[in-house]
N, C-alpha and C positions, 0 to 999 in steps of 0.2 A: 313301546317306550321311546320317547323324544331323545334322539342322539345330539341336540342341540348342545353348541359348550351353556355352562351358567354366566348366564348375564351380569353378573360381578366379574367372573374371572375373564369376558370378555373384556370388561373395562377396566379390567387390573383394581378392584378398588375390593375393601372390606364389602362386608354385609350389611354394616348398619352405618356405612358411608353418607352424608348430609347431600344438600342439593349442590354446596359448592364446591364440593370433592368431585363429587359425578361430575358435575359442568369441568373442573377443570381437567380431568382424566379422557373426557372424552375430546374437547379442544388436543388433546395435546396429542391423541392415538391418531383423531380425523386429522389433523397437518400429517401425520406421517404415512397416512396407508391413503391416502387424497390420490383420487387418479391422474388428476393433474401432475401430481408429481412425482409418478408411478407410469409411464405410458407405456401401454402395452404389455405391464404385467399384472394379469391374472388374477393372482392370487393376494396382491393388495386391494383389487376392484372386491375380493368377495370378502378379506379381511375389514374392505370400507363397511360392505353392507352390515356384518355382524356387529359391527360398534354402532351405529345408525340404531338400529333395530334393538339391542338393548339396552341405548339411550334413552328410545322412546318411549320405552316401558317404564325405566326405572325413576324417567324425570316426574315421570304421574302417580301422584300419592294412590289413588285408586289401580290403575294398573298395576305398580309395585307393591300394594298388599295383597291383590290377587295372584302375582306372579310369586312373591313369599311363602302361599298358603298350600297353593296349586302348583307350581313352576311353571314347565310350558304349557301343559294341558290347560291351562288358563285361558290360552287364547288358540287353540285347537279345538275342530268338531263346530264350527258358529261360534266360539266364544271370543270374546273381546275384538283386540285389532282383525285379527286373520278374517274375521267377517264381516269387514268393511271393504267389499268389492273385490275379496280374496289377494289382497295385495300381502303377504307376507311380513311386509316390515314395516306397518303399521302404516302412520302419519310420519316418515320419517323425512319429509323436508319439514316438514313444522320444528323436529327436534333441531335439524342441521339449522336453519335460519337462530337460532338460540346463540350460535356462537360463530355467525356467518362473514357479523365486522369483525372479529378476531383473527381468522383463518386467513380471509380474503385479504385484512392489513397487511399480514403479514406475508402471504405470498404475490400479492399487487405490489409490494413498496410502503406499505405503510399509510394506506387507505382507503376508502372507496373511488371517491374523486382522483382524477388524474392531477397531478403534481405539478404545479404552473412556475415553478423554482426555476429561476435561470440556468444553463447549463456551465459547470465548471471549466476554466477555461488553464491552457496549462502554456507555459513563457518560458525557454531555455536560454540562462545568461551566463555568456562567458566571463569570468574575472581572471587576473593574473596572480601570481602567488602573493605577491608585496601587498594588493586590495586585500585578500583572504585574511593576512598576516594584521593589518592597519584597522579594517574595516571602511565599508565607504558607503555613498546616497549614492543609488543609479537612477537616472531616470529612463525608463523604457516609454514605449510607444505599443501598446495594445491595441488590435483591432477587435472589436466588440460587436455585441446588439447592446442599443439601449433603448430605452423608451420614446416611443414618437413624440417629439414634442407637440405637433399638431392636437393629438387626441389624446395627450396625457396617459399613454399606452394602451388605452382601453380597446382599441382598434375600432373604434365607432366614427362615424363622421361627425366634426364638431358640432354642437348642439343639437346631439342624438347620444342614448345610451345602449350598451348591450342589453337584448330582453334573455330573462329567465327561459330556457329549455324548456318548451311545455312536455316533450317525450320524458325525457327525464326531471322533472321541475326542480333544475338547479343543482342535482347530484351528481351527475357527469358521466353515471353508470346505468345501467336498467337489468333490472333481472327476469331471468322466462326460465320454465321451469320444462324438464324434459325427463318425465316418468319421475323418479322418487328423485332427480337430481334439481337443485336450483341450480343456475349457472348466471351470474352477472360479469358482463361485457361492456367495455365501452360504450357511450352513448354515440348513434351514427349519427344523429341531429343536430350535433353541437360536437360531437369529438371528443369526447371526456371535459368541455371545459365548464358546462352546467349553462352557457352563454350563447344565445345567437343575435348577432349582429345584421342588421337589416339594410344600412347603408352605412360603408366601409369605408372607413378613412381612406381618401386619396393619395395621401402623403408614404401610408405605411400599405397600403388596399388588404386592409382589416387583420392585419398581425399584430398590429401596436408597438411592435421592433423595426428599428432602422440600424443599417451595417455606419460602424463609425470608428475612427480611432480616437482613443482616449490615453493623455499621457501621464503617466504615474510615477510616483519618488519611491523606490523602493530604498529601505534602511539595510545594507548586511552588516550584520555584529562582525566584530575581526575574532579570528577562529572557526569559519566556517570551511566545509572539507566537501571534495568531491561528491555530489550527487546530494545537497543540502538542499531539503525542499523549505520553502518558506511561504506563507499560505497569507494571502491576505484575502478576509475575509468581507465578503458583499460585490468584489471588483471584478465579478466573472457576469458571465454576461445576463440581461437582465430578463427578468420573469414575465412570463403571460399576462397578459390582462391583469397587469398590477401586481402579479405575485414578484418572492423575493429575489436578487439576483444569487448566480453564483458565485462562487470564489475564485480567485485568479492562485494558483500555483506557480510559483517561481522556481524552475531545480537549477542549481549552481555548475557547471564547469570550472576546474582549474586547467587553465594553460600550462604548456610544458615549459619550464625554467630553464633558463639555459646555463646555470649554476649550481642549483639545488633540489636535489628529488625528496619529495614528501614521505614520511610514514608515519600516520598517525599525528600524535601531536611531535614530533621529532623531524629533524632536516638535518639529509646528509648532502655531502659534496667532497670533491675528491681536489686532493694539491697534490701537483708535480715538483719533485723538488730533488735534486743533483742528487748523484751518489755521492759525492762529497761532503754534501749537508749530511747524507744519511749515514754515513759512517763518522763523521767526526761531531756533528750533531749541531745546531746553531737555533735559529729562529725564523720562524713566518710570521708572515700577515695574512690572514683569511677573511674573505668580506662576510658582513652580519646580514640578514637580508631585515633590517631595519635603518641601513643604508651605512652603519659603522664599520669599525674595522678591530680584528681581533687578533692577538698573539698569539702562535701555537709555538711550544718549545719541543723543538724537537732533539730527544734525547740522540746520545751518542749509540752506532750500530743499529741505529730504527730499520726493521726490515719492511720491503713493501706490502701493502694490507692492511698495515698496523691502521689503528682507527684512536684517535683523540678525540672523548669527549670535553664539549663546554655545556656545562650548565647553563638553563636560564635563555638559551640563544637559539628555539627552537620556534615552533608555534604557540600562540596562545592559545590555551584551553577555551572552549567556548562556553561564554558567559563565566567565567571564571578569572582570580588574579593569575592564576598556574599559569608557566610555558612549558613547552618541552626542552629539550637539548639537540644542539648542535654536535655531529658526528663528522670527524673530518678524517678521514681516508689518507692515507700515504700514500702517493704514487713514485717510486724513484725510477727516474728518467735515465735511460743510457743516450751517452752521449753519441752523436752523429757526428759526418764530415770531419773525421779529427786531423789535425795536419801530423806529420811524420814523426815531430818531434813529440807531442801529445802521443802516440802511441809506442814510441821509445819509452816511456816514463809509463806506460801502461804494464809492457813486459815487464822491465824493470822492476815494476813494483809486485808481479805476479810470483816474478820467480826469489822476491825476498820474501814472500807473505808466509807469515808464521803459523808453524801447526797450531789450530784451537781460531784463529781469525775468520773461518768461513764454518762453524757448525751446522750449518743445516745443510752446503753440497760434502761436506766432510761424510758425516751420518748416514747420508744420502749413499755415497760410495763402498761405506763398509756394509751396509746390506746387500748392497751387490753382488761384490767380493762371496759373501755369507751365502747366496742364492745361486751364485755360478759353482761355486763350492762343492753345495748337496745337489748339483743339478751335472754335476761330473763335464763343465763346460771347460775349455783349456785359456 
């Protein structure tokens, strides 16, 4: 008795599963148990073979009602595939070839031929906060590949063209097959480009790129933040033998402000301002980073930390009418260098300072007191 698994539950599919159930069951098992993307293990080469092998039964109207009727012994003892030069798993590049551009697209990149796209090119621009905040036109200076002018990138010498690949006629790949396996590779006649060029542009000597800079207007919206990619597409560097170019990627820097630090869409900054102001209370001016200037009212006893919001006076949202807010910090400044008489009026005023005048070293002191207490300190 055949310890084979059944050829459905190999393929994870019903029994009376159609031919586009099987094709795509089995597409989707061979990418995953693909020894290519399996190397060196085992036991997905032999989980490859058993999906192969009951593929190639079950795609064949005639084998699949033999194997229905009979199961394995269908093709055991001389019967069916198994005695076609006793190969066990039938015709089983014939089945794999069935869904060979689907697997191969998918793990080449997305086709047979090799990919003639220019390669993406990537541009780091510094701005400062006030650009971010405004928006501006930068223009940069890209060094590139583009297209030889000479040979219109073909990389042929002018009035000459590339001839078709006779190894591969034009596909850029060729397949050889190696016991039940197909395997396609690069074409080594041409390079994957399906093209060989017989006499070589002098200008480009048969690449059809020249190194060159090219200078671009980049737009940044205002509102744009730290590590902002912005992608212009077609301006990265240019394609093979005519194919498309790539993209140029812009990512954004903000410089450090020597006023305002960033969070999000919100800007803080900090004001020094007397103890004077802070205990009897008065008014500032704070700059706007859209070049204005703003009031902060600073209440009477403002301790240091305190933080005053301004609406509205932040960053712009991007692509949006929103801003964020502006956060302004208290700093209060002790005085330096005082002369004699300024620190006569300092005592002075310490030793009339009225119990309830300083609550937080007040507070501060009666837990002390409370902790030297239960802690039996003298």
């Amino acid at each position: 008795m055949s310890t084979k698994r059944c050829y459905y539950e190999t393929l994870e599919v019903a029994k009376g599963a159609n031919g586009d159930v099987l094709k795509s069951a089995y597409r989707k098992l061979a990418m995953k148990f693909h020894p290519d993307k399996n190397p060196g293990d085992h036991s997905a080469e032999v989980k490859f073979k058993e999906i192969n092998e009951a593929y190639d039964v079950l795609k064949d109207d005639q084998k699949r009602a033999a194997y229905d009727r009979f199961g394995h012994a269908a093709f055991e003892a001389g019967m069916g595939a198994g005695a076609r030069g006793g190969n066990p798993f039938g015709d089983m590049a014939g089945g794999f070839a069935d869904v060979f551009e689907d697997i191969f697209g998918q793990m080449m990149g997305g086709g047979r031929k090799r990919s003639n796209r220019g390669q993406d090119l990537r541009y780091n621009l510094e701005i400062t906060l006030e650009e971010a905040f405004r928006g501006r036109s930068a223009e940069i200076k890209v060094p590139t590949q583009v297209a030889c002018e000479p040979c219109h990138g073909s990389g042929a010498e002018p009035g000459t063209s590339p001839e078709t690949c006779p190894h591969c006629n034009g596909n850029g790949r060729v397949r050889a097959s190696q016991g039940f396996f197909t395997v396609e590779r690069t074409c080594t006649g041409c390079r994957g480009t399906g093209k060989i060029i017989r006499k070589p542009c002098k200008a480009c000597r048969g690449a059809g790129l020249t190194q060159k800079e090219r200078t671009l207007n980049v737009d940044i919206p205002p509102g744009v933040e730290e590590g902002t990619r912005i992608r212009l597409s077609g301006e990265g560097a240019a394609g093979m033998n005519g194919g498309p170019s790539g993209d140029l990627y812009i990512f954004l820097s903000l410089a450090q402000h020597p006023i305002f630090q960033r969070d999000g869409h919100d800007l803080h900054c900090r004001a020094p301002v007397s103890f004077v102001t802070a205990a009897l209370g008065g008014t500032i001016e704070v700059p706007t980073l859209d070049g204005g200037r703003a009031k902060v009212a600073i209440s009477e006893g403002t301790q240091p930390g305190r933080q005053f919001r301004l609406r509205g006076k932040g960053m712009p949202v991007l692509r949006s009418g929103q801003k964020g807010d502006l956060y302004v910090e208290i700093a209060v400044e002790t005085p330096v260098k005082l002369s004699k008489r300024q620190k006569e009026l300092l005592r002075e005023f310490e030793g009339e300072a009225q119990s309830g005048s300083q609550p937080e070293a007040e507070g501060f002191m009666a837990k002390l007191k409370e902790f030297w207490v239960k802690s039996g300190s003298p």
